[in-house]
C-alpha positions as CSV (number, residue, x, y, z in Angstrom):
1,X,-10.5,-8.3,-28.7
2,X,-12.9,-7.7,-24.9
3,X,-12.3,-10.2,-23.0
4,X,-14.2,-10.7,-19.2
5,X,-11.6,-10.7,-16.6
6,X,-11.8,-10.2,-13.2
7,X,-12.2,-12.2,-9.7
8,X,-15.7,-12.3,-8.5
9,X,-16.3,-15.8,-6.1
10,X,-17.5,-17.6,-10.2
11,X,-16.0,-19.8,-12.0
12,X,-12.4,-20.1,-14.0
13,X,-14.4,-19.0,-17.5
14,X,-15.7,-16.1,-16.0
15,X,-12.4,-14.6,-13.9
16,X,-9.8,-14.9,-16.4
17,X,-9.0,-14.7,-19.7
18,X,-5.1,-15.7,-19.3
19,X,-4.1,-12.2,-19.8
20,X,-0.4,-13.7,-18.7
21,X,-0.8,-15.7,-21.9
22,X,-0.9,-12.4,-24.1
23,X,1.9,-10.9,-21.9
24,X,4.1,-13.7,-22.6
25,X,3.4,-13.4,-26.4
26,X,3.6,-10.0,-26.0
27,X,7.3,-8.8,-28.6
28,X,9.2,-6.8,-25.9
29,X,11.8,-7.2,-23.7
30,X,12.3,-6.8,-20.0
31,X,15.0,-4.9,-20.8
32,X,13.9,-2.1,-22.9
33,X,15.4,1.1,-22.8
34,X,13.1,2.8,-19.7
35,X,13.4,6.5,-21.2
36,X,12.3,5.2,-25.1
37,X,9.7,2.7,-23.9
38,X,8.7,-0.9,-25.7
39,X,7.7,1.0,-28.6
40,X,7.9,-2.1,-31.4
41,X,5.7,-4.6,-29.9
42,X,3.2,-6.7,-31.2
43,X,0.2,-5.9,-29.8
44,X,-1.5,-3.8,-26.8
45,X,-2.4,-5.8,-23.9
46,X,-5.1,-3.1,-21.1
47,X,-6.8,-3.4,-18.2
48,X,-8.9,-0.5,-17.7
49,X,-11.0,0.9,-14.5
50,X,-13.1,4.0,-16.0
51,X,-15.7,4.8,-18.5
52,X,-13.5,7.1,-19.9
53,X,-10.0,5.5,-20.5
54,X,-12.5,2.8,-22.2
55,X,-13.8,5.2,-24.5
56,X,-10.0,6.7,-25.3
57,X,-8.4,3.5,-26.0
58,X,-11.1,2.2,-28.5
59,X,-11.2,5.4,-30.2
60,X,-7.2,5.4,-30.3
61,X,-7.4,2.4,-31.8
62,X,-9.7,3.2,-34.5
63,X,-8.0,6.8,-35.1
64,X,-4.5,5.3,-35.1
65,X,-2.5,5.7,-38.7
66,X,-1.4,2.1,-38.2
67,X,-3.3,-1.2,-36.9
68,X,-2.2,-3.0,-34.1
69,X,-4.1,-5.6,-32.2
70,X,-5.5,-4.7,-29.0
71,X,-6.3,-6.9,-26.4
72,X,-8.7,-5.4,-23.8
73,X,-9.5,-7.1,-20.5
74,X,-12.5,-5.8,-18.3
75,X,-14.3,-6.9,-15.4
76,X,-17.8,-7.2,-16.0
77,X,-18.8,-6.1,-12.5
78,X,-17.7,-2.6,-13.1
79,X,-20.2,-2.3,-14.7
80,X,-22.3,-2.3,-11.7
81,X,-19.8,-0.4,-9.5
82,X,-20.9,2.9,-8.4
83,X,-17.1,4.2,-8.2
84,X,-16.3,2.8,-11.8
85,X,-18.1,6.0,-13.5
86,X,-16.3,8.9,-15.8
87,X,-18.3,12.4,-16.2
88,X,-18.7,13.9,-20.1
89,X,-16.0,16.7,-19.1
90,X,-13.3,13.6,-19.3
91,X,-14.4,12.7,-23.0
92,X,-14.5,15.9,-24.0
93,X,-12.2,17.4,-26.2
94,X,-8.6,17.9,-25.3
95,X,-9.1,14.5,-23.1
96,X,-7.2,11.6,-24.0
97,X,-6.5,7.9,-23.2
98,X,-4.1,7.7,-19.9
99,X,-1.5,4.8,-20.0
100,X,-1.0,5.4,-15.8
101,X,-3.7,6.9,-13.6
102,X,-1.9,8.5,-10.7
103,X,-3.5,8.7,-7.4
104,X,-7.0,10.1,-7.6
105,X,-7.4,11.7,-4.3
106,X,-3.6,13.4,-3.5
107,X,-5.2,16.1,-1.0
108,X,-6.4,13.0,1.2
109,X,-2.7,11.7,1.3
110,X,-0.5,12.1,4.4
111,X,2.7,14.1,4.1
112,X,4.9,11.0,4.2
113,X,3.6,8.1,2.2
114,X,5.0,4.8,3.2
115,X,3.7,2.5,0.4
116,X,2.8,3.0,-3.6
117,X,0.4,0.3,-4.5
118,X,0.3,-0.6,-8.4
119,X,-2.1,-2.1,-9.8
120,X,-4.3,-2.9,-13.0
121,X,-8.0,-3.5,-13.2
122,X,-10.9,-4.2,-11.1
123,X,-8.8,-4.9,-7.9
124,X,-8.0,-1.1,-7.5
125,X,-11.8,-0.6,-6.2
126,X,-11.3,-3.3,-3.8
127,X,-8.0,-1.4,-2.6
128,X,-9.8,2.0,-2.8
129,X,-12.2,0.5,0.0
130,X,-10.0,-1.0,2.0
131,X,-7.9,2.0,2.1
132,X,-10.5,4.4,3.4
133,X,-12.3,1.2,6.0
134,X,-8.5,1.3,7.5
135,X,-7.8,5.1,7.3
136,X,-4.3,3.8,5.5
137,X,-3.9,7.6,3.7
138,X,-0.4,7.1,4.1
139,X,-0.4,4.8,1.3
140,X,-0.6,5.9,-2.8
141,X,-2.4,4.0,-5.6
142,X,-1.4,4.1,-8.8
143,X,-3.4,2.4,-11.8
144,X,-1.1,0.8,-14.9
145,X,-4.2,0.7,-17.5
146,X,-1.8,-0.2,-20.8
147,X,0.2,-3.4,-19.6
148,X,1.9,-3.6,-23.0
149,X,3.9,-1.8,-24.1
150,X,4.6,-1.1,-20.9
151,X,4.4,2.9,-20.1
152,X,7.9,2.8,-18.3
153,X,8.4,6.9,-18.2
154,X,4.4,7.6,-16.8
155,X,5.5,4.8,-14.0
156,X,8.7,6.7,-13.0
157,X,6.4,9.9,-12.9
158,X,4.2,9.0,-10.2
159,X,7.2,6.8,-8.1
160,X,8.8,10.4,-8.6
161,X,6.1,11.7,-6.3
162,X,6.7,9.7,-3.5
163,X,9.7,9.0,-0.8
164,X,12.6,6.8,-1.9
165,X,12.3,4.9,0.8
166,X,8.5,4.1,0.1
167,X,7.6,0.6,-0.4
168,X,6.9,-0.5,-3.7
169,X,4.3,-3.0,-4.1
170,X,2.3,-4.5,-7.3
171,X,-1.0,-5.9,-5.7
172,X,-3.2,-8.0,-8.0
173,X,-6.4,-10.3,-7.7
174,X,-5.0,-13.4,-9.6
175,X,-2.7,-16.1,-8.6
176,X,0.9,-15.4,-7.7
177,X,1.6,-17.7,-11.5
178,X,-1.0,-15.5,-13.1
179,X,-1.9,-12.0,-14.3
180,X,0.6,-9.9,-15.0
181,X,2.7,-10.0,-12.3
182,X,5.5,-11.7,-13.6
183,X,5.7,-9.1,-16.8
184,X,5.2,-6.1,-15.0
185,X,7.5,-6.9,-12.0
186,X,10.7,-6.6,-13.5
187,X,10.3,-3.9,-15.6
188,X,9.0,-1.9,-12.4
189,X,12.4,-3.1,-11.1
190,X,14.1,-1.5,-14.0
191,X,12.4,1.8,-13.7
192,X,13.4,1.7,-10.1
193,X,17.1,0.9,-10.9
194,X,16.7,4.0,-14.0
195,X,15.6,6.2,-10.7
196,X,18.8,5.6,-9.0
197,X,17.2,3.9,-6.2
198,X,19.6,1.8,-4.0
199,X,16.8,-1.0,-3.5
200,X,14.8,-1.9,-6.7
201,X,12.6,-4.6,-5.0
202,X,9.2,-4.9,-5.6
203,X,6.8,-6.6,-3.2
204,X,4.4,-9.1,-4.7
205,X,0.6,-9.0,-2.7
206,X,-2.0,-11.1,-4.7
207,X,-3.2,-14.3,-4.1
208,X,-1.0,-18.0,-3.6
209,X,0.1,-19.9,-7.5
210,X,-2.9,-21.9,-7.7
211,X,-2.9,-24.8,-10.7
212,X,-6.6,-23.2,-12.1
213,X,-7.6,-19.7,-12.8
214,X,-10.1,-19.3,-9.9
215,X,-11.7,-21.8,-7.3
216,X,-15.4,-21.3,-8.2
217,X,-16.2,-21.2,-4.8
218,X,-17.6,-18.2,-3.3
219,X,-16.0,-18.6,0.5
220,X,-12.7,-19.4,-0.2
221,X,-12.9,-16.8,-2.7
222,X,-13.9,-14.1,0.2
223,X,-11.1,-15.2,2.6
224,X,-8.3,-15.3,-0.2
225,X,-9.4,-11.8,-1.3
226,X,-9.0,-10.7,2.3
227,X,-5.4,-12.0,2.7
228,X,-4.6,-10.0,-0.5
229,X,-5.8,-7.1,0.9
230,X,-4.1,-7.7,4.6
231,X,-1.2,-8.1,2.1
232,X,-1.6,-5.1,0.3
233,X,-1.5,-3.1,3.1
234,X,0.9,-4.8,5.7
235,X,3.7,-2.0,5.5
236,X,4.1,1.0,7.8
């Protein structure tokens, strides 16, 4: 099932598809087992950013020996967005569909990286941006494409990479009572508690708990995406 879903100034119908709504169908518990994963769920809830991871998951889903639903969310605007492109060498055999993206440009980072930005969808080209207008290299972003079941061991990977004493944060373009911030938030906890960390906290950045999916209005649109961002990147 595609579904359009992604924060763009329009209307409710156009920026979300309720993705929480599938999350909070979705069969598996908070507290699965972080080293065998939420491996008997229901169905597959993703929010992809590239060409490429498009083209995997649809094709793992067809090649599969077993059918479960999958319930794809995708901004329409990537479409248009010259950093949302994939080459032919990453469809090309030996390729394959990647749960977590890690940070794409490593070599850019500073030696000591003092925040690890998650997040899912179209919002991580509107970080991407912001990073490089602020020159805030010291901060790593890190894409969860498959929401459900969540890829707990791929997340503990890439927090592997960084300090123990970088924040954690999961940014996201929907309300605070939307997206799927209140699925993914504890179970990063859990991987953080699995890593031995002595503070499992997660910072929330996203926009307020609004009572509709978007506003529909293109200003107030502009200036709550800016205080997501601000929020994003307010640790140093």
């Amino acid at each position: 099932m595609l579904l359009p879903h992604g924060f763009d100034g329009a209307g409710p119908e156009h920026s979300s598809c309720r993705i929480e709504r599938f999350l909070q169908m979705a069969w598996a518990s908070e507290f699965d087992d972080p080293e065998r994963g939420a491996v008997d769920t229901n169905f597959i809830v993703a929010n992809v950013t590239t060409p490429a991871n498009y083209f995997h998951l649809l094709r793992r889903q067809q090649a599969r020996q077993y059918r479960k639903p999958l319930v794809l969310a995708a901004a329409k605007t990537m479409l248009r967005d010259p950093l949302a492109q994939s080459t032919l060498d990453d469809m090309a055999p030996g390729t394959r569909f990647q749960p977590v993206i890690g940070e794409a440009t490593p070599e850019k980072l500073k030696k000591k990286v003092s925040t690890v930005i998650l997040c899912s969808g179209k919002v991580y080209y509107e970080l991407v941006r912001e990073r490089e207008a602020r020159d805030r290299f010291d901060v790593a972003i890190v894409r969860v494409e498959e929401l459900n079941p969540f890829p707990y061991h791929l997340v503990r990977e890439e927090l592997q990479k960084c300090p123990a004493r970088a924040n954690i944060v999961w940014c996201q373009e929907e309300p605070d009572n939307a997206g799927a911030w209140s699925f993914v938030g504890p179970r990063i906890q859990r991987v953080l508690k699995h890593m031995g960390r002595k503070s499992a906290h997660v910072e929330y950045a996203g926009r307020a708990a609004l009572p509709v999916p978007a506003t529909g209005n293109g200003v107030e649109h502009k200036r709550t995406r800016d205080l997501l961002l601000d929020d994003a990147f307010r640790f140093k």
